[in-house]
N, C-alpha and C positions, 0 to 999 in steps of 0.2 A: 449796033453791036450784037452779036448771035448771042446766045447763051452759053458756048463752048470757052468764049471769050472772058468768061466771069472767075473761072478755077485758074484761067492761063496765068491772067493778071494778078491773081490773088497768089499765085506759086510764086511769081517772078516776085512779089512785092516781099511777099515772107520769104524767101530763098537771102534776098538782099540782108534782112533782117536776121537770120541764122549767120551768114556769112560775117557780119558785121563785128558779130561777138562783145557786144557791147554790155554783157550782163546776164547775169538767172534771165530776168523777167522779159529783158527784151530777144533773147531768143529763144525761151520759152514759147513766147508770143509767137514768135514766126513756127514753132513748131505747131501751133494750132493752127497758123492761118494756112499750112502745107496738111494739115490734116483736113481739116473744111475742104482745102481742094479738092485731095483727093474724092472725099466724101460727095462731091457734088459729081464729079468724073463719072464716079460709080454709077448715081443716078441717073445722069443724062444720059449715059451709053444702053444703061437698063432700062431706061422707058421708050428711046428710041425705035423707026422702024427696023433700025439696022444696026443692031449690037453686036460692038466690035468686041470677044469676052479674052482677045489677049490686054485689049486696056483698063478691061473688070477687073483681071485676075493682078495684074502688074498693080494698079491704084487700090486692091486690093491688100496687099503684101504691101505697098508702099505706108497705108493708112496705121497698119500697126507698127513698122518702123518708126512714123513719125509718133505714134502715142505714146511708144517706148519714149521719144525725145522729148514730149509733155512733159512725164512721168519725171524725167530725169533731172531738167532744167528750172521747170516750174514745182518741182518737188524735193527732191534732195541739195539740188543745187542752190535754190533760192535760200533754203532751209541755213545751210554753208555761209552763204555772202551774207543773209539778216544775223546772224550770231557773231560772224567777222565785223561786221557796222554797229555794232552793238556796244560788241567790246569794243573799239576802237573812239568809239563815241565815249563811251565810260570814260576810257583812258584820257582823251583831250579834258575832261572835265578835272580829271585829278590835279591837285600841286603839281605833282612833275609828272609829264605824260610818260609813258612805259612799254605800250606797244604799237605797232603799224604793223599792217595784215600782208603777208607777205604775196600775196595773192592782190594786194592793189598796189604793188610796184610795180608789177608788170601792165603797160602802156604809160607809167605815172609822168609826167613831163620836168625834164633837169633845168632848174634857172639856177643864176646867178644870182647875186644880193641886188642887183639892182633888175630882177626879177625879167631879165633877157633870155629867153630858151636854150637852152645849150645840145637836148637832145632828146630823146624817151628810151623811156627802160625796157628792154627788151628778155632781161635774164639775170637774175641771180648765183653767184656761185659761193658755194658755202665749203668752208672746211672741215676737213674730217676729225680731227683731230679733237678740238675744243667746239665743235661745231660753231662755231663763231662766222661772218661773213665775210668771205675771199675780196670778192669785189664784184661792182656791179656794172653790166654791159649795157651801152648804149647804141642807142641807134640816131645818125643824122643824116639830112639831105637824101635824095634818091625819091622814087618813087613807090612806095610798096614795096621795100625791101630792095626794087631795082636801080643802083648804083648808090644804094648807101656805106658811111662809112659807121663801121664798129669802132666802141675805144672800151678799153678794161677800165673803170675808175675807184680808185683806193675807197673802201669807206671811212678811212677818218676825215675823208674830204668832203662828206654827203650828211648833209640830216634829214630826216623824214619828217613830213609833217602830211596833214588829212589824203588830200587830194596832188600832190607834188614832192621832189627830192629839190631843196636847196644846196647847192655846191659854193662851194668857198674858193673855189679855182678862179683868176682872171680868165680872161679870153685867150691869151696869150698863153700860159700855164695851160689851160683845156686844148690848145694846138698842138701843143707840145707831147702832148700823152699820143703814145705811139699808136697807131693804128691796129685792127687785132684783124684778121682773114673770118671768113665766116664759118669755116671750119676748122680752125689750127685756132683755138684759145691759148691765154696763157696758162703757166700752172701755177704762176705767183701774180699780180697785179703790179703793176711797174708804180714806180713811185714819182710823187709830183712835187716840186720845188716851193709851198706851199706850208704854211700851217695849217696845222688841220683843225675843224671846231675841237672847244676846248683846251686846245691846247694854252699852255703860258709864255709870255716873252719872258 
């Protein structure tokens, strides 16, 4: 394997890594491993006999793009999610827990009580009013967004907990909730046939 072959790998491996969005730290990380590339690009083309200086200049401008992305994800960003995990840790520890970070609902996975998947969270929508929360968008089946189905789901039918949204809907009930377009939301959240937690018989 040539040497040119070392930043290609190391781009594609970190690009994977940035793309994935799996967190501060892990595409923080790939923002380093896109910045090394670069880094090496530069060098290799600058010791060579034959330096190409539009891939100088380009891996150039590319190297502080991705520093700014450093900067960003491994610094302010992580700084965000350690404080979010933080609190949210405190909170699980209290008598009665109090918050969930709104910012890990989004990919969080919807089960059932008998802890069957029903979907993942793809979007939040809140009211303007009492700021309180509208209702929350799921996403199932498809591949990567392609041929999935969206549903608006009420929050009196959802609880939060660490790492997942528990739903109190049967399977049946979860069918039932009308389907929503990917662009045309509701402006109210349709209602489920369903007690909702907390509530009393």
């Amino acid at each position: 394997m040539t040497l040119n072959w070392i930043p290609a790998v190391l781009t594609m491996i970190a690009s994977l890594m940035i793309a994935a969005n799996l967190g501060a730290r892990v595409t923080g990380s790939g923002f380093v491993g896109v910045s090394l590339a670069s880094s090496l690009w530069i060098i290799f083309q600058s010791t060579s006999n034959q330096p190409d200086t539009s891939i100088i200049v380009m891996h150039s401008i590319l190297l502080l793009v991705n520093l700014f992305g450093v900067w960003r994800w491994l610094g302010r960003h992580r700084h965000y999610e350690d404080g979010r995990l933080r609190a949210h840790e405190r909170s699980r520890r209290a008598p009665v827990p109090t918050l969930f970070s709104a910012d890990a609902i989004i990919g969080a996975k919807v089960r059932d009580g008998n802890r069957e998947t029903r979907g993942t969270v793809v979007d939040v929508m809140l009211n303007c009013d009492d700021r309180s929360l509208a209702y929350v968008v799921t996403s199932e089946g498809g591949v990567k967004g392609a041929g999935e189905t969206l549903r608006a789901v009420p929050p009196q039918h959802l609880q939060f907990e660490k790492d997942e949204v528990i739903s109190d809907l049967s399977e049946a009930q979860w069918r039932d909730l009308p389907t929503i377009e990917k662009d045309r939301w509701p402006e109210v959240a349709p209602q489920a046939k369903s007690r909702s937690f907390g509530s009393r018989s």
